[in-house]
N, C-alpha and C positions, 0 to 999 in steps of 0.2 A: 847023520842027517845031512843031506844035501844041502849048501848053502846055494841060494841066487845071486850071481853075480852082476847081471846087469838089468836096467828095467823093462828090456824085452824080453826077459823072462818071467813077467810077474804076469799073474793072474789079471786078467781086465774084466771090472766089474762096472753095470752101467747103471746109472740113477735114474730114472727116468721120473719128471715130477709133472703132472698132468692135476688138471679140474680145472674149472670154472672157475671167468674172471672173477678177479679181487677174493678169489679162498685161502689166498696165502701162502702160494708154494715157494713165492721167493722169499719173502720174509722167515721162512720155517730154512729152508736150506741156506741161505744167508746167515742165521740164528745158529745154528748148527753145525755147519761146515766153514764159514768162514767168521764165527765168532763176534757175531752183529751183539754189539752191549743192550740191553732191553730199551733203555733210554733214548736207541737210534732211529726204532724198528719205525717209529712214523714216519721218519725219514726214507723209506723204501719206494723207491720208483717202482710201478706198474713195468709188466714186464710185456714188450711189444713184438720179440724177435726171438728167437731159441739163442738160448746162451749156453756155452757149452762151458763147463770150466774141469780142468782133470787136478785130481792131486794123488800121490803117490806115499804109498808108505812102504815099508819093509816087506810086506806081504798081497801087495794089490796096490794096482792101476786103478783108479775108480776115476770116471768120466761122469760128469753130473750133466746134466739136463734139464734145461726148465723148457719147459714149451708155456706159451703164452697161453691163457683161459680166454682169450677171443678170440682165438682158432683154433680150429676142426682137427684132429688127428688123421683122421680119414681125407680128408682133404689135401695131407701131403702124401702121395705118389709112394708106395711100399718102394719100388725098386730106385727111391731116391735115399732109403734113410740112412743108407750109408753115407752120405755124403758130407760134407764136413757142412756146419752151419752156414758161412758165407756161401753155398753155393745152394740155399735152399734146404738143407736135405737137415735128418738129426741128429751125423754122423756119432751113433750107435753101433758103426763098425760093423764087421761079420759076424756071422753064427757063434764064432767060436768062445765071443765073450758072454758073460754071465748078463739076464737085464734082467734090473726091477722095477717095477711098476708102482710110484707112489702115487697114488691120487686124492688128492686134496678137497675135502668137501668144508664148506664154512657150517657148523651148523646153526649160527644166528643168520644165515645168509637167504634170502627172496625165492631164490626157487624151490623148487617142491623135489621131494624125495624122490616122486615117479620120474621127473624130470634126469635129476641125476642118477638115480639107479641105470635109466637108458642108457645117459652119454657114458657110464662106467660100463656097461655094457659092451657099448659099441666101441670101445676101447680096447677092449681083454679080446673081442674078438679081432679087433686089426694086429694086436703085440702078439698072438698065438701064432698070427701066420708066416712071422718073421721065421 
């Protein structure tokens, strides 16, 4: 079996965490990926800015993503998402890495289902035409 030797060799897989403000995509990938104690979770600031965080294991790059739930997905420019977060963009990289699409619905949360089925909608169709 082939060993990998350095981390540009690894598979890059991309998180991408999406819904609607306050449904809890950073407390959930916070909770998860960086080991938030339950105790803390009130303590999670709203998230205002794509934050990018990558960590690396033996087997995969994974680049996480949170985009904020009080902006538009659509509203950021396709032929920007590569770009690294300080410059606007989701930096999601090119083609050739793997993304996943989490999307985040509250279900004690105010809005209506029609509501979010649309904005997951119009989601799946902007990440299809990456």
């Amino acid at each position: 079996m082939e060993e990998k030797n350095s981390h540009e060799d690894l598979e890059e897989i991309i998180l991408l965490f999406l819904g609607p403000r306050l449904a809890g995509k950073t407390t959930i990938k916070e909770r998860i990926f960086d080991g938030l104690q339950p105790t803390q979770i009130i303590y999670v600031e709203q998230t205002i800015e794509v934050r990018v965080d990558t960590q690396m294991n033996a087997f995969a790059k994974m680049k996480i993503v949170d985009f904020p739930g009080m902006k538009d997905l659509s509203e950021v420019p396709q032929d920007t998402w590569h770009l690294p977060a300080s410059e606007n963009g989701l930096d999601i990289g090119d083609n050739t890495a793997k993304l996943a699409v989490i999307y985040v619905i509250d279900s004690q949360g105010r809005k209506s289902n029609f509501i979010l089925e649309n904005n997951l909608f119009k989601t799946l169709r902007a990440t299809e035409m990456r």
